[in-house]
C-alpha positions in Angstrom: 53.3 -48.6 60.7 50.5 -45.9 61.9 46.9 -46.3 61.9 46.5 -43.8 58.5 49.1 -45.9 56.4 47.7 -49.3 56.5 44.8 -48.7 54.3 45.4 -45.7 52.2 42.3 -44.6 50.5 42.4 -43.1 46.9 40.7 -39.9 46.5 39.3 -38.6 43.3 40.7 -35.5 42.2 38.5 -32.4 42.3 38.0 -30.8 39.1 39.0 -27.4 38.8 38.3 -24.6 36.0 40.0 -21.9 35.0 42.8 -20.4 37.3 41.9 -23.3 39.9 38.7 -23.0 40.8 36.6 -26.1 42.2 33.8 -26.7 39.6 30.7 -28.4 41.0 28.7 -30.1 38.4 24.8 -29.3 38.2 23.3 -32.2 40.2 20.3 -32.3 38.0 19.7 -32.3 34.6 17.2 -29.3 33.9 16.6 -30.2 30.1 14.8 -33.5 30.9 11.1 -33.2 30.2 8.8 -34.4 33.4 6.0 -36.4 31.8 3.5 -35.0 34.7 4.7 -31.7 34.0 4.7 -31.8 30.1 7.6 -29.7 30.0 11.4 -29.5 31.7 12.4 -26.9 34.1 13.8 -24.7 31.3 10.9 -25.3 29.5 8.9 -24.0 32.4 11.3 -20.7 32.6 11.1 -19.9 29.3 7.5 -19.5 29.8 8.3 -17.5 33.3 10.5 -15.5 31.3 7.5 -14.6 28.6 5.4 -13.8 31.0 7.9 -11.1 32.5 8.6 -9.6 28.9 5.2 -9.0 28.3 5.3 -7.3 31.6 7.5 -5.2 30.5 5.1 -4.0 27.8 2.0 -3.3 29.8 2.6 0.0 29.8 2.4 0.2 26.6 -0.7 -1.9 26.0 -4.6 -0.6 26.8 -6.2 -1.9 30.1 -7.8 -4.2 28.7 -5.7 -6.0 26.7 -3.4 -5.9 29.8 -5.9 -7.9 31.9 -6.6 -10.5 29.0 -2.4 -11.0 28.8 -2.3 -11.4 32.7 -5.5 -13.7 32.8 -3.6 -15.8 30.2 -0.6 -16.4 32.1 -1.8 -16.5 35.3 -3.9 -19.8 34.0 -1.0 -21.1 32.4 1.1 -20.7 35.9 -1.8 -21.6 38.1 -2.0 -24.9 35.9 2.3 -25.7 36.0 1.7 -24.9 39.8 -0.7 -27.4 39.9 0.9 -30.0 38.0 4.3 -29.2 40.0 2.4 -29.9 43.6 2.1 -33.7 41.8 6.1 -34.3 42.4 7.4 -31.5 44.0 7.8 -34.1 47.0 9.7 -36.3 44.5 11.6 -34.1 42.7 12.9 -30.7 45.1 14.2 -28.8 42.1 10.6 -28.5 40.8 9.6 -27.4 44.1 11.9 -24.5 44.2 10.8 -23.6 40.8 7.2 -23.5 42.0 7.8 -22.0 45.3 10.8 -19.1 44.0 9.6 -18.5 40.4 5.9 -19.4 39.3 4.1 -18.2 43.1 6.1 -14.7 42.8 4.8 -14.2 38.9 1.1 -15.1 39.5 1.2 -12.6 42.6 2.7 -9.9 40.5 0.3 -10.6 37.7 -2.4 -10.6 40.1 -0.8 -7.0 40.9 -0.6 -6.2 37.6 -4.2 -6.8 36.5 -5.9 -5.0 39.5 -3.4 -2.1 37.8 -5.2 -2.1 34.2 -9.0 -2.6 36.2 -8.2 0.4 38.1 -6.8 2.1 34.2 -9.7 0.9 32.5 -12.3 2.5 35.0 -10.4 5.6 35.1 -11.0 5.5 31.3 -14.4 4.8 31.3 -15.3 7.5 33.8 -13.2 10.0 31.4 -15.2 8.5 28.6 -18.7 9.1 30.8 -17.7 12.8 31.8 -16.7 13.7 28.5 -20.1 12.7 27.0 -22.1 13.8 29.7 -23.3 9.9 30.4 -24.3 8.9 33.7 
């Protein structure tokens, strides 16, 4: 008898999908509310995703207004970023939500407000010359 028939190992099967393909199951479960968090990592895209709609709108919106959207999300992301840093070590899929998803959105709203300060001076300066104010 040879060395690979004397202790056969079972293998599970590998399940497969539609027209054969291997289908890997999600290895974590991104519904689950983190209690240091307050929310789960959809939970935390949804509000990504918000933010990025009402992006979308800014150009529709006055300066202002613009600036008071971007200062209002950038809190809310600066405060999931901190409360991610408190497990990221833990828990790695949170760190790749902080590190892929909320640091890109607080730059570009960071971006995005420094876009309506520049609006809203060009509008007061219109405002100035058109009234003759100094």
């Amino acid at each position: 008898m040879s060395q690979s028939n004397r202790f056969p190992v079972a293998t599970p099967p590998v399940p497969t999908g539609p027209n054969g393909v291997r289908v890997i199951a999600p290895q974590n479960d991104t519904t689950t509310v983190d209690p240091t968090v307050g929310l789960s990592i959809d939970g935390a895209r949804q509000e990504i995703d918000d933010a990025y709609a009402d992006m979308a709108g800014f150009h529709n919106r006055e300066p202002d207004e613009v600036m008071r959207l971007c200062g209002g999300h950038s809190a809310r992301m600066a405060e999931l970023r901190g409360r991610i840093s408190r497990i990221d070590a833990m828990r790695r899929e949170w760190n790749t939500l902080r590190t892929r998803e909320i640091e890109p959105l607080i730059d570009e709203l960071a971006k995005q407000f420094s876009v309506a300060s520049r609006r809203q001076s060009c509008l007061e300066h219109d405002w100035r010359v058109e009234t003759g104010a100094r």
